[in-house]
C-alpha positions in Angstrom: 12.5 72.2 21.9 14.1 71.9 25.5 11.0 70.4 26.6 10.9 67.7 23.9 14.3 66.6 24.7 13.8 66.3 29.0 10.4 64.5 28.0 12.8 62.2 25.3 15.2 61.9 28.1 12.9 61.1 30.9 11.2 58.9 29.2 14.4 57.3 27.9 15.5 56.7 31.3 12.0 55.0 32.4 12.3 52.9 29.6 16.2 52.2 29.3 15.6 49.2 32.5 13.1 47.8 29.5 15.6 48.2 26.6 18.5 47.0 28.6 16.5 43.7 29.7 15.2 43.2 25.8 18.9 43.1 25.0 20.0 40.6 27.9 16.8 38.0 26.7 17.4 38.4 23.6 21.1 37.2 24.0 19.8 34.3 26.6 16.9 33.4 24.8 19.3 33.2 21.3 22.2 31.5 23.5 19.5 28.8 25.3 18.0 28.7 21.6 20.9 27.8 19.7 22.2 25.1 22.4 18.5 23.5 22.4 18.4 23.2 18.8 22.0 21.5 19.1 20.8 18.9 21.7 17.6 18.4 19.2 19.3 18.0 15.7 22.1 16.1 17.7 19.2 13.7 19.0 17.2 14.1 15.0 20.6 12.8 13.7 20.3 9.9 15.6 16.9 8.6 15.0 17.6 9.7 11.2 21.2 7.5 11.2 19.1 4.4 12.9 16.4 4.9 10.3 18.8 5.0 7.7 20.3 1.8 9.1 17.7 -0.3 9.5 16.2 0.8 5.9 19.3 -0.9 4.6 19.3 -4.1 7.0 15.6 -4.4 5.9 17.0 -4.0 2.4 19.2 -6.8 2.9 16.5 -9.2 4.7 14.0 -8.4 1.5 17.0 -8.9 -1.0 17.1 -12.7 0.9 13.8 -13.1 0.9 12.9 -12.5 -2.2 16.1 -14.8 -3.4 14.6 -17.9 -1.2 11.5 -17.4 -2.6 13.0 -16.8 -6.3 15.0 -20.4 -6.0 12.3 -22.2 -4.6 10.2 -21.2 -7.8 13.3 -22.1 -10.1 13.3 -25.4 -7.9 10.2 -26.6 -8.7 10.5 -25.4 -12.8 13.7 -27.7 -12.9 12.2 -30.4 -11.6 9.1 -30.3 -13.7 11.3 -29.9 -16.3 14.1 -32.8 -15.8 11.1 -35.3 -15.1 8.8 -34.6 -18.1 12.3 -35.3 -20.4 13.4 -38.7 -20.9 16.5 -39.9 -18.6 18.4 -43.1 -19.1 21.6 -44.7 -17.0 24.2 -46.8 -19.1 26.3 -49.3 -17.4 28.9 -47.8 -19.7 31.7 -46.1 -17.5 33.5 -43.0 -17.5 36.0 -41.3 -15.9 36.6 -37.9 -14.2 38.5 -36.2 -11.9 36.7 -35.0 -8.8 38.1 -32.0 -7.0 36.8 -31.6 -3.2 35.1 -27.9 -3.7 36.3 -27.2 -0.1 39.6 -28.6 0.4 40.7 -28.9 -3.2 42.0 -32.0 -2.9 41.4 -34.9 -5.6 41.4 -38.1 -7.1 40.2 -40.1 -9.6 36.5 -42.1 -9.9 34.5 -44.0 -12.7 30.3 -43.1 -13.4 27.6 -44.3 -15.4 26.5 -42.6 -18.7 23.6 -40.8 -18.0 21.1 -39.7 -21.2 18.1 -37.1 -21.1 16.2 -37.0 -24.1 18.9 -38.7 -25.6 22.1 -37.2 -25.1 24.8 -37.3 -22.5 24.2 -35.4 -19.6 28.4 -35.4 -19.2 30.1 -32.3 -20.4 26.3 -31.7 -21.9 25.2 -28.6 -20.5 22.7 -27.9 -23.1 19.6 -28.6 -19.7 21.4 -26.7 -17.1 22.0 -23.5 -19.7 18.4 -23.3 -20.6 17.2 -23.5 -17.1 19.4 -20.6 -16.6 18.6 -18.7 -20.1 14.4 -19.0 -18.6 15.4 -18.3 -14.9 18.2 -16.6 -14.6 20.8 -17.6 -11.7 22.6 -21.0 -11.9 22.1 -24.8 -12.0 23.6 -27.4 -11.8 22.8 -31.7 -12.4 24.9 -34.1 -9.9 25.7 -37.4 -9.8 26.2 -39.4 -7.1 29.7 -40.8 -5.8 31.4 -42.7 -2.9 33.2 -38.9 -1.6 29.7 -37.0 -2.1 27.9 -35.7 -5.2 30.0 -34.4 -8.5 28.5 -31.7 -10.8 28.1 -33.4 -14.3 26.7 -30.5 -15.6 26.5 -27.1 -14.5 27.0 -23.1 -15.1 28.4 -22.4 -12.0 31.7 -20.6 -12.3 35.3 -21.1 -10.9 37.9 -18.5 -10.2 38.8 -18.6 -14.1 35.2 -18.4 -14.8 35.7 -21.9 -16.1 32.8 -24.3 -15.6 33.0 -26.0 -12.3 32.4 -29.6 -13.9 34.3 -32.4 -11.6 34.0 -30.8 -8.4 31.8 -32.3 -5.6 30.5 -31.8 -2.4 31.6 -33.7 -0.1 29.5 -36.0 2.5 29.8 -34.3 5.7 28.0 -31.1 4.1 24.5 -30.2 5.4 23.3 -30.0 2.3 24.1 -33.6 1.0 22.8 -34.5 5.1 19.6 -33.5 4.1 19.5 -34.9 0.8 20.7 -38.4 1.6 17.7 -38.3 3.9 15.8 -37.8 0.9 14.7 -33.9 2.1 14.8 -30.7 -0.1 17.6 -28.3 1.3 16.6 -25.0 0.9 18.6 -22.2 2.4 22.4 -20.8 2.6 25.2 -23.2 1.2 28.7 -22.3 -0.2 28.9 -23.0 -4.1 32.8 -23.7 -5.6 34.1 -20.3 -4.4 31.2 -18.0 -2.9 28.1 -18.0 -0.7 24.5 -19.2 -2.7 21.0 -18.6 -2.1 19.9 -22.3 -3.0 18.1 -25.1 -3.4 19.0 -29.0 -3.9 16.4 -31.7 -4.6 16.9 -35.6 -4.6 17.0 -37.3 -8.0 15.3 -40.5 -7.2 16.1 -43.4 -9.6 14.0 -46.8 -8.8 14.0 -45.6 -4.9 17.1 -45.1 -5.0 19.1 -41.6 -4.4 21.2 -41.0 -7.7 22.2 -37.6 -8.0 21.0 -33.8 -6.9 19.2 -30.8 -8.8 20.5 -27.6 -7.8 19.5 -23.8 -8.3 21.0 -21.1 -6.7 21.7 -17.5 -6.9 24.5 -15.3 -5.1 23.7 -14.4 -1.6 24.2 -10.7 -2.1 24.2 -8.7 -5.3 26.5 -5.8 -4.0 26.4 -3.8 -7.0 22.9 -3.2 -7.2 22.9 -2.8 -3.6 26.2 -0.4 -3.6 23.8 1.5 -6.5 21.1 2.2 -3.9 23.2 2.9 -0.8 25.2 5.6 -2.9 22.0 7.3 -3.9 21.1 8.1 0.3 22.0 11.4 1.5 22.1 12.1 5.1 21.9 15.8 5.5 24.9 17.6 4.2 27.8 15.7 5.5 26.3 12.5 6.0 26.6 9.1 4.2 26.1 5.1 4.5 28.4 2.8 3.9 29.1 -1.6 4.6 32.0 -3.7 5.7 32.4 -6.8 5.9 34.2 -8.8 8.8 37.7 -8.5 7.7 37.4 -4.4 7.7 36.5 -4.0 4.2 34.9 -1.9 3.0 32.1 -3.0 0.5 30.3 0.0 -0.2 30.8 3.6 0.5 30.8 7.2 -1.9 34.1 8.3 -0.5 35.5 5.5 0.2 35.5 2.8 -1.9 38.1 -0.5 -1.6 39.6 0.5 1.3 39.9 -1.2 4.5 39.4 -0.1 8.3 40.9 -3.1 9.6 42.8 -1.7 12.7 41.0 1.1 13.2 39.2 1.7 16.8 35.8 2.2 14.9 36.3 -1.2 13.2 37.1 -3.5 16.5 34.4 -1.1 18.0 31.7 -2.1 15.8 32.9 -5.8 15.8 32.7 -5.7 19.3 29.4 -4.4 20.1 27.8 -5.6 16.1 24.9 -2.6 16.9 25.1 0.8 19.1 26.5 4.1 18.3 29.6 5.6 17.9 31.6 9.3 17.9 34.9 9.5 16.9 37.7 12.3 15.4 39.6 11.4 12.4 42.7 11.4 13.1 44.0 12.2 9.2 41.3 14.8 8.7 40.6 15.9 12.5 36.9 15.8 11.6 34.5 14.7 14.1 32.1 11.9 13.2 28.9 10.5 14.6 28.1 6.8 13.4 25.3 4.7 14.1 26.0 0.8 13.1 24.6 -2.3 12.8 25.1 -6.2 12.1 23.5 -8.4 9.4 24.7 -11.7 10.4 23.0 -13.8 7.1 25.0 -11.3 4.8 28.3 -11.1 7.7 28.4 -7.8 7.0 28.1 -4.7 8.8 26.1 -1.0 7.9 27.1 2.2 8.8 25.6 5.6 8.4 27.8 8.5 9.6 27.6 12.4 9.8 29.6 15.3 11.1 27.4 17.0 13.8 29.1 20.5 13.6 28.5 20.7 9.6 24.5 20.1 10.1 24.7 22.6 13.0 26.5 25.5 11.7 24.4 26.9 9.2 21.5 26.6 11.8 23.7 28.6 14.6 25.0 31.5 12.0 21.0 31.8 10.9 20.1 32.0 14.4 22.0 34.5 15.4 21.3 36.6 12.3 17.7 36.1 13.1 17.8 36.8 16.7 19.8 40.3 16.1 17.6 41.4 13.6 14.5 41.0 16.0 16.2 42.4 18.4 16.5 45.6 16.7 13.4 45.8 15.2 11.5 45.1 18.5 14.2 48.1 20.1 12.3 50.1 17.3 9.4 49.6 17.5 9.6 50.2 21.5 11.9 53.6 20.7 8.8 54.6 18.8 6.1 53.9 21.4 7.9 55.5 24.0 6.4 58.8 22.9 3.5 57.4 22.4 2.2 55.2 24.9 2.6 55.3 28.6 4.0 53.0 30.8 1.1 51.3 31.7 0.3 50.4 27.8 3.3 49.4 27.2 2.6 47.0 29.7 -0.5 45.4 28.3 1.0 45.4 25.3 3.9 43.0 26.3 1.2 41.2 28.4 -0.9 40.5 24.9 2.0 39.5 22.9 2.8 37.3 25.4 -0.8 35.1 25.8 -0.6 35.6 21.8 3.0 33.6 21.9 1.8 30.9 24.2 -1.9 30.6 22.4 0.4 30.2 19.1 2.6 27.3 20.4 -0.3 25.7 22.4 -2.0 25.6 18.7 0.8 24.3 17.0 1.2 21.7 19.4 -1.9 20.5 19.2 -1.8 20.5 15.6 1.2 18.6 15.2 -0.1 15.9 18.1 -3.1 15.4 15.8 -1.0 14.9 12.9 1.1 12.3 14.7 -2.1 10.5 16.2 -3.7 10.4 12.9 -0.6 8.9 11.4 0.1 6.4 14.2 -3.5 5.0 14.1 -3.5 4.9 10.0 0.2 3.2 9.7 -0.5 0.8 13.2 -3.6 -0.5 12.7 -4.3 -3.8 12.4 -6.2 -3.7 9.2 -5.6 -2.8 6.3 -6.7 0.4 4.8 -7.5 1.7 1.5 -7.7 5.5 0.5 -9.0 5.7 -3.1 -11.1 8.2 -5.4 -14.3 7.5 -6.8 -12.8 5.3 -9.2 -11.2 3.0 -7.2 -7.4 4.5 -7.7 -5.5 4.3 -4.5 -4.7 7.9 -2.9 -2.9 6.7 0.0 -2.6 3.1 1.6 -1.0 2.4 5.2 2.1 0.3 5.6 0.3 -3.0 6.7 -1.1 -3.5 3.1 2.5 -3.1 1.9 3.3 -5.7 3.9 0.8 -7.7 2.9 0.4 -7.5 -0.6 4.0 -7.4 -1.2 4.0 -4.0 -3.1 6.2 -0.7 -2.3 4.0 2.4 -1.5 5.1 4.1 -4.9 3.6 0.7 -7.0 0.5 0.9 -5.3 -0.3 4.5 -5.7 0.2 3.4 -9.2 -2.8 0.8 -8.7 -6.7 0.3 -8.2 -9.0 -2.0 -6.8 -9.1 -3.7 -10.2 -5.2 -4.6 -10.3 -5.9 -6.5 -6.9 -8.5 -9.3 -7.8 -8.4 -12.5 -8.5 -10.6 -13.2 -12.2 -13.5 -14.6 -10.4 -13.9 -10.7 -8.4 -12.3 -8.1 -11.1 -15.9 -8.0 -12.6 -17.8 -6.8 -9.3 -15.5 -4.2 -8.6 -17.4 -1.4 -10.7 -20.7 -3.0 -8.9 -19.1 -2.5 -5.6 -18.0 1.4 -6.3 -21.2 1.7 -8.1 -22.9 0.9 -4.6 -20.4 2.7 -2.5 -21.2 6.0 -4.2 -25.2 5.3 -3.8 -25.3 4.1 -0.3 -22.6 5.6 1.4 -21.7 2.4 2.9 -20.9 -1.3 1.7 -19.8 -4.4 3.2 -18.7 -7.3 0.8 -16.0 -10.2 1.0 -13.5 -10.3 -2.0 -10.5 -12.0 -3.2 -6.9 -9.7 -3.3 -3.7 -11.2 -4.8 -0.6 -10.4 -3.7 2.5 -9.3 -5.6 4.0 -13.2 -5.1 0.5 -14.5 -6.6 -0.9 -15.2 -3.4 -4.4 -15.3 -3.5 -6.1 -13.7 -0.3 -9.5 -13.5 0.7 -10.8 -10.3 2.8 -13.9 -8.6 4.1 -13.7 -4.9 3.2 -15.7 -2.8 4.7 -16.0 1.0 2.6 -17.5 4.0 3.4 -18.3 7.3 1.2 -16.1 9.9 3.1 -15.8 14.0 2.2 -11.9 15.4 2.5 -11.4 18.9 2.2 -14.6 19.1 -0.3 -13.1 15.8 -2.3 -15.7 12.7 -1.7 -13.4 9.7 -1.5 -13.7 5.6 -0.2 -12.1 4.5 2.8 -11.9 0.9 2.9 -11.0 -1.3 5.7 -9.7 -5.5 4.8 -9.9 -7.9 6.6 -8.0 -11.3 6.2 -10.8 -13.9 6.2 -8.4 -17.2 4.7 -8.1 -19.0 7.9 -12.3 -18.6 8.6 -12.7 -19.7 5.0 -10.8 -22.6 5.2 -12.4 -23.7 8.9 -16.0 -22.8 7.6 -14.9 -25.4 4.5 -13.7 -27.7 6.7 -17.0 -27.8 8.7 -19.1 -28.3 5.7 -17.4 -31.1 4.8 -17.9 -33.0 8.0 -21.4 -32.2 8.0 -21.7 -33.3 4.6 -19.7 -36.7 5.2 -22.0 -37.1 8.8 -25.0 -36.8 7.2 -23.9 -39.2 4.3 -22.7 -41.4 7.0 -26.4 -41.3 8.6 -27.9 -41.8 5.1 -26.1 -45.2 4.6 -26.7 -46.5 8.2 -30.5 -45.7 7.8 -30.8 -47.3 4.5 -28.7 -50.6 6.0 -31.4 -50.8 8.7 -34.4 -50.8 5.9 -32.4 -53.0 3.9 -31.2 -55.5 6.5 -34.5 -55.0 9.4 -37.1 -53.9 7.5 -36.6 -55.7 4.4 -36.7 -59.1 5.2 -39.9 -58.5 7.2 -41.9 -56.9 4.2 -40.6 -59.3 2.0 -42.0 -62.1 4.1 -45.5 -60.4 4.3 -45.7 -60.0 0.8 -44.9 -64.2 0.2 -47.8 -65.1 2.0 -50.3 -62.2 0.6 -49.0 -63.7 -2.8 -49.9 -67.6 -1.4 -53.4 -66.1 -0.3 -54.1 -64.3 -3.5 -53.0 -67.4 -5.6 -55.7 -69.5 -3.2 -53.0 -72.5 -2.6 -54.7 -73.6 0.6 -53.3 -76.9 0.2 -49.8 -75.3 1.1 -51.1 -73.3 4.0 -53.6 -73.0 6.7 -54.9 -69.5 6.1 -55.7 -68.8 9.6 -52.1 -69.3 10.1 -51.0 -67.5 7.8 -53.4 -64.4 8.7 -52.2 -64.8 11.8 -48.2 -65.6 10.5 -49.3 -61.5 8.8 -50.6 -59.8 11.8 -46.8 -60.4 13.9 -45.1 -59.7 10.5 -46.9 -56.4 10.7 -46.2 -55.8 14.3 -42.6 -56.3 13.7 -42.6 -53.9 11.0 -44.3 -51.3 12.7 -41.9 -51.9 16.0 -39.3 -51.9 13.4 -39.9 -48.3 11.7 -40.5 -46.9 15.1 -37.2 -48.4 16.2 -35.5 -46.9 12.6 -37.2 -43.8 13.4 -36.4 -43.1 16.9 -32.5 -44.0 16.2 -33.5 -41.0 13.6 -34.9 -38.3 15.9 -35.8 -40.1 19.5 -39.4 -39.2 20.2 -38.0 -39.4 24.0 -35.8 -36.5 23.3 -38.7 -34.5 21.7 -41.4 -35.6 24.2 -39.6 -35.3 27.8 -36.3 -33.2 26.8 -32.6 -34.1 26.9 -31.7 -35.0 30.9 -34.8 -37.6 30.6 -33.2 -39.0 27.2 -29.7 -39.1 27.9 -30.4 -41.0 31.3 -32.5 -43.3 29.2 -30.4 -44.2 26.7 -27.6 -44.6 29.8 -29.9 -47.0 31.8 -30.3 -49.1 28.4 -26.3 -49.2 28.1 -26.5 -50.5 31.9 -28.8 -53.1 31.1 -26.3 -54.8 28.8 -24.2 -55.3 31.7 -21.4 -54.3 29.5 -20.1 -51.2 31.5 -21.0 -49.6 34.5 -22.8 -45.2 33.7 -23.3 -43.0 36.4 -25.4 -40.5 35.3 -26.5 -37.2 36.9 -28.8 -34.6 35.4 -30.8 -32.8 39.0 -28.4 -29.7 37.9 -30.2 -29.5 34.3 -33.3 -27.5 34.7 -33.6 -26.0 31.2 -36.7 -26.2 29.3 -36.5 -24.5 25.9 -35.5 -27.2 23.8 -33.6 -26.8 20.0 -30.9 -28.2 17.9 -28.5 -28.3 20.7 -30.2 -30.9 22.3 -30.2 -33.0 19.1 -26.6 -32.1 19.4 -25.6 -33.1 22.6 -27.5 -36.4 22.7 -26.1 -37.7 20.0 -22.4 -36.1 20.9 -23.3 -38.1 24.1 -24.1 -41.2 22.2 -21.1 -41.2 19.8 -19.0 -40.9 23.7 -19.8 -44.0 24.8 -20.1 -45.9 21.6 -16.4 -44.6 21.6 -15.6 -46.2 24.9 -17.5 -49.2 24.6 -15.4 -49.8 21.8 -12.0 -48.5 22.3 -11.4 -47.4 26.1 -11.9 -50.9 27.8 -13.3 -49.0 30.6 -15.2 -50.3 33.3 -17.0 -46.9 34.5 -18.6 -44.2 32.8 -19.7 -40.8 34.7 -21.5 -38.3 33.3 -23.2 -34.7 34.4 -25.9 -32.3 33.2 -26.2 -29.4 34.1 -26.9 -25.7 33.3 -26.2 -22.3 34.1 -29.1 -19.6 33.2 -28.6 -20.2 29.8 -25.0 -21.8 29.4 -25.7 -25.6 29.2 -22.7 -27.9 30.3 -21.5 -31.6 29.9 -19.4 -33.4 31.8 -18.1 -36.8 30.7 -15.5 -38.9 31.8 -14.0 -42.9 31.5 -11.5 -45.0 33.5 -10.2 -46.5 30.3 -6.9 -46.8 28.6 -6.9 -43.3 27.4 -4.8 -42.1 24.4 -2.6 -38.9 23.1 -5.2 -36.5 23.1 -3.2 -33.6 21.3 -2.3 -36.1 18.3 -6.0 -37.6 18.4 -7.1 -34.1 17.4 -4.7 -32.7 14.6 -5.7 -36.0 12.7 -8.3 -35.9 10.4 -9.9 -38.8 12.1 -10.1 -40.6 15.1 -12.6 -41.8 17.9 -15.3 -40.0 16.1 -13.6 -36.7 17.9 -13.4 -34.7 14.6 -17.1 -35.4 13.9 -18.1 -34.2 17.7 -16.1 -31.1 17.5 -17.5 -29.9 14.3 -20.7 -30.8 15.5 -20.3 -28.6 18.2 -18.7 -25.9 16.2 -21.9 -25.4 14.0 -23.6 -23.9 17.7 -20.5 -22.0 18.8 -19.8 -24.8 22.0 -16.5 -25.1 23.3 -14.5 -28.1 24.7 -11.7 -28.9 26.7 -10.5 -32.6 26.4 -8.1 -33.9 28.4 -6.6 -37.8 27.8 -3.2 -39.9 28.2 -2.2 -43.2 27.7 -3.8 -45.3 30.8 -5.2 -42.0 32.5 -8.8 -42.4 30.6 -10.8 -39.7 29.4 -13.0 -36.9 29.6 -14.6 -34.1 27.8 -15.7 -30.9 29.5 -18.2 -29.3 26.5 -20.1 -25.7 27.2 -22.8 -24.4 25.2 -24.1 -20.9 25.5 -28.1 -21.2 24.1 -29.2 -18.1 22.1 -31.2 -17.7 19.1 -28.7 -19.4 16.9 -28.9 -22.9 19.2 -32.5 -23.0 19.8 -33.0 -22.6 16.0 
């Protein structure tokens, strides 16, 4: 028993050093712990309180956008509206009393009787109410006077949520600015007594400006917005709430009407509009962290708040709880092994917990980096992807289709492929899944509409994927509008140049060819009728054969205007310096021309290309540049072919010249040269001449 209780002893004293230094890093480790986990729910707290702001700012900017959008739509419904009706102006007068909407000052003034669909549009409100009663918001029909324009008829409200009838906005508003220049106004404008989403149109009566439509809605619906804002909890102490720039404050759980004008916060936030902010009560000695921010189309200001020491308490007291109770289990657990193990296993004991710790939170790190990676790439791409099950229903769908398609996460998880497309594509969606499933793979160009109506066309590309054991599509859009609308655009001008070449080929038959024919066949008909009396028949044999030479010099002519045989036979240096040595012949302008740099010999469509592109430049100057010289180069690269082609002429605005639809035959050369992939640079101002720089890169695609 003695000898039990040295060995306990002894071996308490070895280990007392280890039990002793347990206890000290278990107090440091808990004491560094506790202060970390301040410093990183402090920092949390922040990013959460930003977050939570510029939710609600983002709120706000959707909430406009959606309004501008809404009373552009209501815009165009009144209009179609008020000019399918009936409208008459009687010379009869009438007067009213028109208040100044921002001064309130007023006077007296007479107008004409106006009629739609046979009643009185005065104190007739019968066509602004049922715009309203279909739309929603308000409208309003003005009529033109000397001070500005007077509402005639309208549902917009005063103070006494009277009718506003009589009151007018004055002349030097941006709003009648706009209109008297005959212009839409769509945008922020103050309406009798508040700020107005809105939009004003021009009533034109025989040219002449008579009056104003108007819709409009109220910039901010704060109760709807106040209902969202009060449903956010931040933590357990935190909340959001809005002023506006008198210290108001708009929108807040606790506290509701009152103001903050005065306050340090208040001139704080004014001050700096965005940043962040700690402060202590002073009536409830609480501490407070804010984080803030300025809307400047609303005026008004958002602030999310929370007391740091609430959301760290209950992590501190748990903590420490949790810390002491390890403590004295690992004290134990050690207590136990000391009569068990020796020193030296003890030892490689702590040594294996310790690579087990650090193999742990090396794992976990990784994991959560892969999480975060995964989640970066699927929300920041710049594509739009598509998670869905074999049916097409959406699993999961990253924020830039949100954006694109208008819809909030939640409503598209709600969706499928099939609630996306247009008519013309909901048919081939079961196709497309159909081959999905059987090939694994599918590339095909669609049609997706957006929540507005906006009809966009994409290129997905879908794959067959396996999750976890669950086979599901991945589907990557692409927006293919713009390249629809430019391949469009190039079909067209091909279509229109080769209608253009149709009717300057049959002009030449009709005009060159023609006539000579025609002449052949008068005296063929003379010799067949045997009128010899009439004509010498040698001669007119002869009179035949010359005919006939001029028609065959004729067609060849015709034909080589066509496709040159000179181009075909000795390539496209030889044909361009040809055609440029004929040009010179005229006298009418001096070419230099210089091709020794071309040394290409495959030929192909680009050199059909690029001789007449060449052609069309010089037809251009002859007629329009009054240029004297002409230079021109040839030359090539291995297989990158390039043309150089400059005039001394009168030059022209080179940027206007190509964002018209027509113009110097430019639009039909740069299509041209679009159908091979070339590329220009053109470079013209007035009385600085011209020239062209055009490269072509010859693969597969040219030479075919």
């Amino acid at each position: 028993m003695n000898r039990l209780f040295k060995n306990f002893l002894a071996r308490l004293r070895l280990f007392s050093p280890i039990f002793i230094g347990i206890g000290i890093s278990i107090f440091i480790i808990t004491f560094q712990s506790i202060r970390n986990s301040n410093n990183s729910i402090y920092n949390t707290n922040e990013k959460n309180l930003a977050l939570e702001v510029e939710t609600i700012i983002k709120m706000f900017e959707r909430e406009r956008g959606l309004k501008l959008e809404k009373v552009n739509t209501h815009l165009k419904v009144m209009h179609n509206y008020f000019y399918t009706g009936k409208f008459e102006i009687k010379e009869t007068k009438t007067e009213i009393v028109a208040t100044n909407q921002i001064s309130g000052n007023s006077h007296k003034t007479l107008l004409n009787k106006w009629f739609f669909n046979g009643s009185a549009f005065q104190h007739n409100h019968s066509f602004v109410d049922s715009i309203q009663n279909l739309l929603g918001g308000t409208a309003t029909v003005f009529q033109k006077i000397d001070s500005g324009y007077i509402r005639i008829s309208t549902n917009v409200l005063t103070k006494n949520n009277d009718r506003a009838i009589g009151t007018y906005i004055p002349n030097d508003s941006p709003v009648i600015k706009a209109i008297e220049k005959g212009e839409t106004y769509i945008g922020r404008a103050f309406v009798v007594n508040d700020w107005y989403i809105t939009a004003y149109e021009p009533i034109f009566y025989k040219t002449n400006i008579i009056g104003i439509l108007y819709v409009g809605d109220k910039e901010k619906n704060l109760k709807k917005l106040g209902d969202i804002i009060r449903n956010i909890k931040i933590g357990q102490s935190g909340y959001i709430y809005v002023i506006d720039e008198k210290g108001e404050i708009i929108v807040q759980p606790e506290l509701d009407s009152k103001n903050i004008n005065g306050k340090t916060l208040f001139k704080y936030v004014k001050e700096k509009q965005k940043g962040i902010y700690e402060y202590t009560n002073t009536d409830t000695k609480e501490k407070r962290l804010v984080v803030f921010d300025y809307y400047k189309d609303f005026r008004l200001s958002v602030l999310a708040s929370i007391n740091p020491d609430t959301e760290t308490h209950e992590l501190v007291k748990k903590t420490i709880v949790e810390s002491v109770l390890i403590g004295i289990v690992i004290i134990i657990l050690l207590s136990t092994f000391v009569y068990l193990l020796t020193t030296e296993s003890v030892y490689k004991y702590l040594e294996q917990i310790k690579l087990s710790n650090k193999s742990l939170v090396s794992a976990k790190k990784a994991l959560t980096f892969s999480e975060q990676k995964f989640e970066t790439i699927f929300n920041y791409s710049s594509d739009e992807i598509f998670l869905a099950d074999l049916n097409g229903n959406f699993i999961e769908i990253n924020q830039l289709v949100c954006e694109k398609l208008g819809y909030t996460r939640d409503e598209l998880l709600e969706m499928s492929f099939i609630d996306l497309k247009t008519q013309k594509y909901k048919p081939f969606v079961s196709k497309n899944l159909k081959k999905i499933k059987n090939e694994g793979f599918h590339t095909y160009e669609t049609e997706n509409v957006s929540k507005t109506g906006k009809v966009i066309s994409v290129e997905m590309k879908s794959r067959l994927i396996n999750c976890s054991g669950t086979k599901m599509i991945i589907s990557i859009a692409r927006n293919i509008t713009e390249r629809k609308a430019v391949e469009k655009k190039m079909f067209s001008a091909i279509l229109k140049t080769e209608e253009k070449e149709r009717k300057r080929f049959a002009t030449e038959l009709h005009d060159n060819l023609g006539p000579i024919l025609s002449t052949i066949k008068l005296y063929s008909d003379l010799i067949r009728k045997g009128e010899n009396k009439k004509l010498d028949l040698n001669e007119a044999i002869k009179n035949i054969d010359e005919l006939t030479e001029m028609a065959i010099s004729t067609t060849r002519e015709i034909s080589n205007n066509i496709t040159p045989t000179i181009l075909h036979d000795f390539g496209l240096a030889t044909a361009i310096s040809e055609f440029c040595n004929y040009v010179n012949s005229t006298k009418s302008i001096n070419i230099n021309i210089k091709t020794d740099g071309y040394t290409y010999k495959t030929s192909g469509i680009f050199e059909s290309i690029l001789f007449q592109t060449t052609k069309e430049l010089i037809n251009n100057t002859l007629k329009h540049a009054q240029a004297k010289n002409i230079t021109i180069e040839l030359k090539n690269n291995e297989n990158q072919i390039i043309l150089y082609y400059k005039d001394d002429g009168i030059g022209f605005d080179s940027e206007k010249m190509l964002n018209e639809s027509t113009g110097l035959g430019l639009s039909s050369i740069i299509n041209k040269l679009k159908t091979i992939k070339g590329t220009y640079d053109i470079n013209s101002g007035d009385g600085k001449g011209m020239f062209i720089l055009i490269a072509i890169k010859v693969d597969e695609n040219t030479v075919n």
